[in-house]
C-alpha positions in Angstrom: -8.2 -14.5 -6.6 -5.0 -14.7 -8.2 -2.7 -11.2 -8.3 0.6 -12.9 -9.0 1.1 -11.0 -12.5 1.5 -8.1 -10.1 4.8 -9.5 -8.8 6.2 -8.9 -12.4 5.4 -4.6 -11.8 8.8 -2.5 -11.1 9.5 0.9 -9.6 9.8 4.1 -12.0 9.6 7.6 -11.3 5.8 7.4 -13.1 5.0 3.9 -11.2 5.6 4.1 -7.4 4.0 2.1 -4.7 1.0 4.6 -4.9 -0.6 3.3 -8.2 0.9 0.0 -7.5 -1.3 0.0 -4.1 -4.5 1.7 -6.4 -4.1 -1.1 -9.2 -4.0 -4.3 -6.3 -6.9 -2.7 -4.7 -8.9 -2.3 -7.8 -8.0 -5.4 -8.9 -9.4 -7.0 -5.4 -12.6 -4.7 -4.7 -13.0 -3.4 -8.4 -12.9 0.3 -6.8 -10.3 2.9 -8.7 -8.6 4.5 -5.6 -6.5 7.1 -7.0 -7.8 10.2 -6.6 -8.9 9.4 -3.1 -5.3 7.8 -2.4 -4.0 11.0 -3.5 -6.3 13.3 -1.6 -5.3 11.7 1.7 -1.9 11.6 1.0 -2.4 15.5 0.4 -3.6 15.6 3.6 -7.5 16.9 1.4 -9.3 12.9 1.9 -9.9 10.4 4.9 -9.9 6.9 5.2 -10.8 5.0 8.4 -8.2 4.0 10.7 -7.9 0.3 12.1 -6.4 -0.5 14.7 -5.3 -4.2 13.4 -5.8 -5.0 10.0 -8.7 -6.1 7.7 -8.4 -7.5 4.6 -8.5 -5.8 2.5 -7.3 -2.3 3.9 -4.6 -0.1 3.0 -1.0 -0.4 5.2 1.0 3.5 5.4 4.4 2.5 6.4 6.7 5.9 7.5 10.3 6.3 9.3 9.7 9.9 10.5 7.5 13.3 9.3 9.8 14.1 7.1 9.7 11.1 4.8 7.4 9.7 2.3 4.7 7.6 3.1 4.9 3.8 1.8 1.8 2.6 0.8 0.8 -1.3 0.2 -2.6 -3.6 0.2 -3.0 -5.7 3.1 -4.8 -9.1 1.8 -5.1 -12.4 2.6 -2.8 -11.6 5.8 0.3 -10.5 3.4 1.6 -6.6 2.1 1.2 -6.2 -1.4 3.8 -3.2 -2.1 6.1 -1.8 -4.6 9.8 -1.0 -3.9 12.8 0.0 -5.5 13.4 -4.1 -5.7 9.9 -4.7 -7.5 6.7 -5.9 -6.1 6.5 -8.1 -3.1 4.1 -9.8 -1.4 5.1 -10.5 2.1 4.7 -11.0 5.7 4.0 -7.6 7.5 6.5 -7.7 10.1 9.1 -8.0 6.8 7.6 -4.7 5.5 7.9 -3.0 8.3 11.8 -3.4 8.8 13.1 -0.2 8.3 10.4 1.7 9.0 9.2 3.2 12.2 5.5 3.2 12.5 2.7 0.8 9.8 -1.1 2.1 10.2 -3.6 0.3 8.5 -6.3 2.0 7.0 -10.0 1.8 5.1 
């Protein structure tokens, strides 16, 4: 499966890592994830947590409580996310610089 056209995506106020995270996912399992995404991240949805991750699952990266969660697509054993610098697909243990805690979920 190639996703490489998603490395070409940038961050805007109307194009975060959120739908950046729903459009990899739905491009690897075909399934739209954005009103579930956005339940749990309301705290309203669930999604099972792993304790290592599966590919593919979803990766919450967060610094403390009172920060936004940062969302990405584990696959193949990389992170697909979107930051302020554009899409990336990297090694894990890059992502998570600068943040304090990663969870992986399904």
């Amino acid at each position: 499966m190639n996703l490489e056209h998603f490395l070409s995506k940038e961050w805007s106020k109307d194009y975060t890592c959120n739908e950046f995270a729903c459009d990899v996912w739905q491009a690897i399992t075909g399934e739209d994830l954005r009103q579930r995404l956005d339940n749990f991240l309301n705290g309203t949805g669930e999604f099972e947590r792993l304790d290592e991750p599966m590919s593919p699952c979803l990766a919450y990266y967060k610094w403390n409580d009172q920060t936004s969660t940062h969302v990405g697509v584990f696959f193949n054993g990389r992170v697909w996310h979107l930051g302020l610098r554009g899409a990336q697909n990297a090694n894990p243990q890059i992502v998570k610089i600068g943040f304090k805690t990663v969870e992986y979920y399904r």
